[in-house]
N, C-alpha and C positions, 0 to 999 in steps of 0.2 A: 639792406635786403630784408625780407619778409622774417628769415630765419634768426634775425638779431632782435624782434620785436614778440617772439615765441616764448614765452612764459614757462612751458614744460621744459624750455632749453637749459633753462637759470643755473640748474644743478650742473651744466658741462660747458661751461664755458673758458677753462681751465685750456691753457695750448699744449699740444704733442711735444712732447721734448725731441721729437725726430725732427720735427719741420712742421712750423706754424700751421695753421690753418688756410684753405685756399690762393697758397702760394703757386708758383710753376709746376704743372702737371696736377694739380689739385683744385685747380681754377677751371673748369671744364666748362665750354659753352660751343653752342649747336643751336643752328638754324638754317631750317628748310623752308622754301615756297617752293610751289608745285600752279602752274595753270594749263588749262584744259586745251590742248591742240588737236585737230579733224580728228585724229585716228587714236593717242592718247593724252595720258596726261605725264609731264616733261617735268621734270625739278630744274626750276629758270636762278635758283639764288641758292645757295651752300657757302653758308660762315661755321669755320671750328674752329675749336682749340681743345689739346691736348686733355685730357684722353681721350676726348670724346670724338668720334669719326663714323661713316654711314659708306657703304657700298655703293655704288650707281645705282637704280633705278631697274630692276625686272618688271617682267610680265608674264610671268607663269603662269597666272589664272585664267584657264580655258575660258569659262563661264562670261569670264570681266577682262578682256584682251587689252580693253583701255586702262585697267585698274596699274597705278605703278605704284611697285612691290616695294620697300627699301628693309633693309637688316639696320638698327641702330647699336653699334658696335662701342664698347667700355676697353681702351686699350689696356689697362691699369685693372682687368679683372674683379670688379667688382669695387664698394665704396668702402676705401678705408676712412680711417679718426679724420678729422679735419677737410674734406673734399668739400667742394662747393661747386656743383652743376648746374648751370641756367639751359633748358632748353626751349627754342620756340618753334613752332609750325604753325604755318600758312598755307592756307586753300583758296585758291579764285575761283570765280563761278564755274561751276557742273565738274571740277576737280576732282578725277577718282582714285582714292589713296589707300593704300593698306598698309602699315608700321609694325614692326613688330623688333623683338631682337635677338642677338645671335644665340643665348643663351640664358641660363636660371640668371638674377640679379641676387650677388652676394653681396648681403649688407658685414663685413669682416669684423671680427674682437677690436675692442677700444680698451683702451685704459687710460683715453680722455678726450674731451674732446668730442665731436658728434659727427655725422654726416647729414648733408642735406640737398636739397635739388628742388627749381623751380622748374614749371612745365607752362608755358603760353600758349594755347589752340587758339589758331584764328580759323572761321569759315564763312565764305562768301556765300551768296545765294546759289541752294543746291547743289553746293560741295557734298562728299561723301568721303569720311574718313573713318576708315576701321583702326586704331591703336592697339593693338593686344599684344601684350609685350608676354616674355616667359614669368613662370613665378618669380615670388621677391624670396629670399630664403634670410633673415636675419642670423647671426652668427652669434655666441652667447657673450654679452655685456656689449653687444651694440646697442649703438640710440643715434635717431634716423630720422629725419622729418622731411617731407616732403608736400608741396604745396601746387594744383593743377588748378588753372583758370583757364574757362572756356568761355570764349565770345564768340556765338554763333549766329548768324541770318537765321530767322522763322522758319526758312524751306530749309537748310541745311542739316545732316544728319551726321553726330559723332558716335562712334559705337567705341567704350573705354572698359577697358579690363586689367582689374588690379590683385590678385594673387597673391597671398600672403601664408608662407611654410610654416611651421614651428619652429625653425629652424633645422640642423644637420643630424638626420633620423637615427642612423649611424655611426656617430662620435664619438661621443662621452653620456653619460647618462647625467646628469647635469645640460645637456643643450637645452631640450626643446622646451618650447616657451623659456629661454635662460637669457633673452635678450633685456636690457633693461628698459629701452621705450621704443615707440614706433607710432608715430604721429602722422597722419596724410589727411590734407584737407583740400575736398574739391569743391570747388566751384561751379555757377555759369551766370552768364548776365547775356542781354541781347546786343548790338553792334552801337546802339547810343549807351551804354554802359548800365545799363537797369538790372539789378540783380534778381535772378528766378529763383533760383535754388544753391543751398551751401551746404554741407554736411562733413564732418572732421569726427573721427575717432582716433582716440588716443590710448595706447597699448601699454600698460606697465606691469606685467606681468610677476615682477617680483614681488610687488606690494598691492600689486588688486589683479590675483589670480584669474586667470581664462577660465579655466575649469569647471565654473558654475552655472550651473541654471541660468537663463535668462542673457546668457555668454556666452562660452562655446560648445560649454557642458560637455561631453564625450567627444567632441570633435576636435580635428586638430589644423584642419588647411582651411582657409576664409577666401571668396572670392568675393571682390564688388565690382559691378559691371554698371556701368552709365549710358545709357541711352539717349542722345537728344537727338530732338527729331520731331516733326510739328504732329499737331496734336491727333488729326485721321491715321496716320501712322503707328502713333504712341497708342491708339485704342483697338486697331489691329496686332500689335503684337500682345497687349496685354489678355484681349479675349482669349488667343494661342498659347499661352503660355501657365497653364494651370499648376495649382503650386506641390511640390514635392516633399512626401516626410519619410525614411526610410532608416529603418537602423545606425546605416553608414552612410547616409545622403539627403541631403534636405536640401530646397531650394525654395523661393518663392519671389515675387515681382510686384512693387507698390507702382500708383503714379506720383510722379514728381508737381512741386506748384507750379502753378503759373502755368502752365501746359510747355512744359521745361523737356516732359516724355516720361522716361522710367528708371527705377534702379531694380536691379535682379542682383538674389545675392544668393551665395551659394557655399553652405558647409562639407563638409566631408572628412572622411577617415584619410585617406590618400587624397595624392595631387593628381591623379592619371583621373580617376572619375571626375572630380570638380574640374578638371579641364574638359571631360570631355560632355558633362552640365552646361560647362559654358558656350563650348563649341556648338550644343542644339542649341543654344539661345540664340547663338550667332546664325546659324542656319537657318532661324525663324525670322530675324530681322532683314537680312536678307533676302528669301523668299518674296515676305509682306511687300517689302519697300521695293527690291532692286527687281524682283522677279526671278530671280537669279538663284542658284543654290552656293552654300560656300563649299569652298573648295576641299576636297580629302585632305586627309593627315600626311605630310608627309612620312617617307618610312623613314629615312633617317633622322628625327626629333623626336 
């Protein structure tokens, strides 16, 4: 797997003295296909294993009655030492999807050991997938790596949100930024395998502090947001999307090579404004592409 060929991993590869690494109930894997039927879109294939588990299928959104809704549910409460989760999704043509999940992802304390998870997006011609899962909140002396490949059709549009706490605001004064890594590398290539764009940052907060200029500097919540989506598209949202600097909020939006679309990223003091940064971004993409507004907050989340 990807995570055994990880170099930043080298230092934890040491096993849990509870229970090896990606054994029963640590072994997590999840896979959805979803194709477009008259009135919506249907999830035709559902493979699990433990923890990992997904609700049926909604359609709550006024706007997008075809759009099907799924919650991605962690039975095991978030990722302890040793967890290995593979997930994959699939879109067939005109596919309309929205993912997200039931709650914050807690990356838990290790004292060996790491956690990790692959992610596979596939999307056919004019799929449309929204990902935006809740924040990731790392937990102090975890280390986390996580690795997203997206293979997308030219007309096909993924819209991906990645959320990143300091960790538990609340705890110990020792948490935040008290994780020791946090690795995430995403990808995308087109349907014959050709690579557009890749991008990996890697978090080691105990020994090359956030805190700096040119880093997080006064901030403490990080969002990266991935847009792909062909290239008329990617240069209407870019023109709408003017860039933001404000004491406790900063955002701003490059284009991607290869006409790959955009990356929008977004700092902040708290996680309620950079969520709700990302939510206008969403609302813009949206708009541009579907025509469509996104939908209200719920009140219970």
């Amino acid at each position: 797997m990807l995570w055994d060929r990880a170099a930043e991993l080298d230092a934890y590869r040491d096993e849990p003295a509870q229970m090896p690494s990606g054994t029963v109930g640590k072994d997590g894997y999840l896979r959805l296909a979803f194709q477009k039927r008259p009135r919506r879109t249907i999830l035709t294939d559902l493979q699990r294993r433990v923890p990992l588990f997904v609700h049926k299928p909604l359609y709550w959104d006024e706007a997008m009655p075809e759009l099907a809704c799924v919650f991605l549910i962690c039975t095991s409460a978030g990722f302890s030492q040793g967890d290995r989760y593979r997930m994959e999704f699939q879109l067939g043509p005109e596919a309309r999807v929205h993912l997200t999940t039931q709650s914050n992802t807690q990356i838990h304390s290790m004292d060996a050991n790491y956690a990790a998870q692959t992610q596979e997006i596939e999307l056919a011609e004019n799929a449309y997938l929204e990902y935006l899962p809740d924040p990731i909140c790392p937990h102090r002396n975890s280390r986390f790596y996580s690795h997203t490949r997206v293979r997308a059709h030219p007309t096909a549009t993924l819209l991906y949100s990645e959320t990143l706490q300091p960790g538990r605001r609340h705890h110990r004064a020792d948490e935040l930024f008290g994780y020791d890594l946090f690795s995430s590398h995403l990808s995308v290539e087109n349907p014959e395998g050709k690579h557009l764009m890749a991008e990996k940052f890697l978090l080691q907060p105990k020994t090359h502090p956030l805190r700096r200029k040119l880093l997080m500097a006064d901030y403490e919540v990080f969002a990266n947001v991935l847009l792909v989506t062909p290239p008329h598209h990617a240069a209407a949202v870019l023109q709408a999307t003017p860039a933001l600097y404000q004491p406790d909020l900063a955002a701003g939006v490059s284009l991607l090579p290869n006409g790959a679309g955009l990356l929008y990223k977004v700092l902040g003091q708290e996680t309620a404004p950079v969520q709700a940064q990302v939510r206008h971004f969403w609302n813009t993409v949206r708009t541009l592409i579907l025509h469509k507004p996104a939908r209200a907050p719920f009140l219970w989340r």
